[in-house]
KOLLO-729853 format. One record per residue (C-alpha): residue in one letter; x, y, z. Coordinates in Angstrom, 3 decimals. Layout:
("a", (X, Y, Z))
...
This chain:
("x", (-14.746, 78.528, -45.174))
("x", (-13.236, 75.664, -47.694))
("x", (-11.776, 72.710, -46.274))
("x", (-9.832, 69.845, -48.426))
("x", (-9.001, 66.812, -47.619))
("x", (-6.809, 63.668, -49.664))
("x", (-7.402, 60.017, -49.749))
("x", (-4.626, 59.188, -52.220))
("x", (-6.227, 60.064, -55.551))
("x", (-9.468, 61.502, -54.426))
("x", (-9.815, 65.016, -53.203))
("x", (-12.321, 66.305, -51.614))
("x", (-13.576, 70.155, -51.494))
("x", (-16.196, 71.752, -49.313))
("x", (-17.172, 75.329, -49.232))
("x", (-20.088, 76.948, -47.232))
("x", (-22.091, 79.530, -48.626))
("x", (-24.558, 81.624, -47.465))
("x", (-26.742, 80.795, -50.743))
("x", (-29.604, 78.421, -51.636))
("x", (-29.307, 74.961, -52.825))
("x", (-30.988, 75.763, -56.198))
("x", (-28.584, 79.100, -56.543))
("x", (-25.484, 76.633, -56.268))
("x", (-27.013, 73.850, -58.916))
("x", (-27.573, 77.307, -61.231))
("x", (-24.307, 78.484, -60.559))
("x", (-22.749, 74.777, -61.181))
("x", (-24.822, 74.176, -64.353))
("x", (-25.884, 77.433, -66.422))
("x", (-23.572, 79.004, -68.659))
("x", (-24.725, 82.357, -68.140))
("x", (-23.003, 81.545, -64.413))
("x", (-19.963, 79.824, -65.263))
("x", (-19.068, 82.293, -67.201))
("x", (-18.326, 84.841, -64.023))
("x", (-16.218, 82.816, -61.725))
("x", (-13.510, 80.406, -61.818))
("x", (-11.724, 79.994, -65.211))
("x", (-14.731, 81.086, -66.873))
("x", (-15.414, 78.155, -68.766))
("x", (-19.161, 77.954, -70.643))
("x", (-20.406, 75.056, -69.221))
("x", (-22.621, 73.196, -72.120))
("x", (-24.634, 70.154, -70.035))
("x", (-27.312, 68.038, -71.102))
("x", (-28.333, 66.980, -67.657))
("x", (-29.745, 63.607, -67.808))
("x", (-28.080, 60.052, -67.293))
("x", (-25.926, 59.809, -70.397))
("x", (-25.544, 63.162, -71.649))
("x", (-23.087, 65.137, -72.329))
("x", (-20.671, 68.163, -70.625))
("x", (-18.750, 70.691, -72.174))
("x", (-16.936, 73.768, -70.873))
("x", (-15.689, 76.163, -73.759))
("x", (-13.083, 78.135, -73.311))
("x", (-13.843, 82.214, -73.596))
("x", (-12.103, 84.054, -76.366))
("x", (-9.334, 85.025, -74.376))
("x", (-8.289, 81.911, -73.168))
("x", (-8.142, 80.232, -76.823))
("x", (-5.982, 83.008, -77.901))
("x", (-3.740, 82.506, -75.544))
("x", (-3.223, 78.486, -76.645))
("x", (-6.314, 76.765, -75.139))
("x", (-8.468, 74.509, -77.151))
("x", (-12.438, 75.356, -77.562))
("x", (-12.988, 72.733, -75.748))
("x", (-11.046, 72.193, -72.554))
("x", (-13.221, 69.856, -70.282))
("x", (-15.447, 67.322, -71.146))
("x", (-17.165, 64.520, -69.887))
("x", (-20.443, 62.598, -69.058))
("x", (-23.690, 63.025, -66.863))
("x", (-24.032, 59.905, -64.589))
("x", (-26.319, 61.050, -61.874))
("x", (-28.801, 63.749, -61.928))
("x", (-30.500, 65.321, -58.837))
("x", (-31.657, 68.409, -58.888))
("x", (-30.206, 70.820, -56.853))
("x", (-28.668, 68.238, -54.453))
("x", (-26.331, 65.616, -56.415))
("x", (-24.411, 65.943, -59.598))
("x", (-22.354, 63.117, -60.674))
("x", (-20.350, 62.994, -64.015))
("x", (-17.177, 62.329, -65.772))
("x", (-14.382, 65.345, -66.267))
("x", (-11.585, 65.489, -68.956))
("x", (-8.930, 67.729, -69.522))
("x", (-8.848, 67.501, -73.532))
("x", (-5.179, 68.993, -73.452))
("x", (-3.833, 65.916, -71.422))
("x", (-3.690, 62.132, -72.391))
("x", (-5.139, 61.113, -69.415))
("x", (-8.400, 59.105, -68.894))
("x", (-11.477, 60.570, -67.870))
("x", (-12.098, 61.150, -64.218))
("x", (-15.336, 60.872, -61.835))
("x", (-16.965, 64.588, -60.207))
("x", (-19.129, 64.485, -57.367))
("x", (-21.147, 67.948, -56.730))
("x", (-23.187, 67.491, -53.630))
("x", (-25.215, 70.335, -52.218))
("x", (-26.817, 70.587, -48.909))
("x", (-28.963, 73.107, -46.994))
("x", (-27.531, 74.127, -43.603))
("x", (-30.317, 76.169, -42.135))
("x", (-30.456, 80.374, -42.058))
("x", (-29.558, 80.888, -45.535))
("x", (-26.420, 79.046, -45.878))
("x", (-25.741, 75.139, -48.104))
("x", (-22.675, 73.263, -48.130))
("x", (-20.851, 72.327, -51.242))
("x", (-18.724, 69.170, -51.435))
("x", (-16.562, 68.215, -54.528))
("x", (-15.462, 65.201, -54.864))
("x", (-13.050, 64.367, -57.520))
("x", (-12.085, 60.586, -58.151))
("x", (-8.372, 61.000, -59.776))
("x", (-6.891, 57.504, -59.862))
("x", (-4.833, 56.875, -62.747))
("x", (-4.677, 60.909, -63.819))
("x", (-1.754, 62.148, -62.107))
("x", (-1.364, 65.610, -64.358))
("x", (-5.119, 66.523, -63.922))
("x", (-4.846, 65.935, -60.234))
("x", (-1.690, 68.252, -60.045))
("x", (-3.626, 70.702, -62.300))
("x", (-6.896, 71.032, -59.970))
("x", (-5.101, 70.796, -56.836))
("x", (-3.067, 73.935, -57.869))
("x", (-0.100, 72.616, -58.602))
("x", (0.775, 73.669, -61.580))
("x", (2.553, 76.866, -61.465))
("x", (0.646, 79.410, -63.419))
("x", (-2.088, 77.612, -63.884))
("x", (-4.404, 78.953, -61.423))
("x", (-5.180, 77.274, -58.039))
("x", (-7.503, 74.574, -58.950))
("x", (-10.808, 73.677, -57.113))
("x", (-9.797, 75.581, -54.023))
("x", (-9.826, 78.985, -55.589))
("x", (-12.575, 77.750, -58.465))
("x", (-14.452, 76.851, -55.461))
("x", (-13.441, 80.037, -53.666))
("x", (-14.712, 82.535, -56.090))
("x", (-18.074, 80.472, -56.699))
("x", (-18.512, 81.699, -52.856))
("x", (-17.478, 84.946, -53.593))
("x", (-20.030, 85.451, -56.759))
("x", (-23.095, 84.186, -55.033))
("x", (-22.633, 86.039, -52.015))
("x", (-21.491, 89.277, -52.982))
("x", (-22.538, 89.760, -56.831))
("x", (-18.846, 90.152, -57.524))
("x", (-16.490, 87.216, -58.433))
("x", (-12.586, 87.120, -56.300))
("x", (-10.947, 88.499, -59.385))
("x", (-13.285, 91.342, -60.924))
């Protein structure tokens, strides 16, 4: 189940999944993860107050007109496998950075929660772009979020 919710620029994403806490942080943080769900992006983090995130774009994508580098941003918080706080980008726009909340919570027989919380204020194109809006484009943190579910509990991503 994902539920979403709006408070004018903030939106807020929360998917259960029958998975561990620590399977989640992996799947959130290691490249070798990213990789297999959403838009594939190789996350690059250096997880510690003041380092750095990256997600490169696969081959495919950057032939077809995306830059190496699509997202970046900064580590704020680190908590290991519970809380993730950081900064997110979109290189492509000429918007300011935004703030990402990952929060991660064990629900008892197997399953954790997942909340995202993305702070949008003053970003108007990257908050049409993750909530979906963009035609094209992909449906944002709802299906990002969706096929993270998908891959850990099933081996198999939404779109394999």
């Amino acid at each position: 189940m994902t539920t979403t919710t709006t408070t004018g620029t903030t939106k807020v994403y929360r998917v259960y999944i029958k998975a561990t806490p620590q399977a989640i942080w992996d799947a959130i943080t290691k490249p070798e993860w990213t990789r297999r769900y959403g838009y594939q992006g190789i996350a690059e983090y250096d997880l510690r107050p003041g380092g750095t995130y990256r997600a490169l774009a696969i081959p495919e994508h950057q032939e077809a007109g995306m830059p190496e580098v699509p997202v970046e941003g900064e580590v704020i918080e680190v908590d290991p496998p519970v809380r993730l706080v950081q900064t997110w980008r979109a290189t492509w726009l000429d918007e300011p950075a935004t703030r990402l909340t990952y929060e991660i919570a064990e629900r008892g027989e197997g399953v954790s929660s997942l909340t995202v919380t993305h702070e949008l204020a003053g970003a108007p194109q990257t908050l049409a772009q993750v909530a979906g809006e963009i035609e094209g484009a992909g449906g944002g943190w709802a299906e990002v979020l969706s096929d993270l579910k998908s891959l850990l509990e099933t081996g198999s991503p939404l779109y394999a």
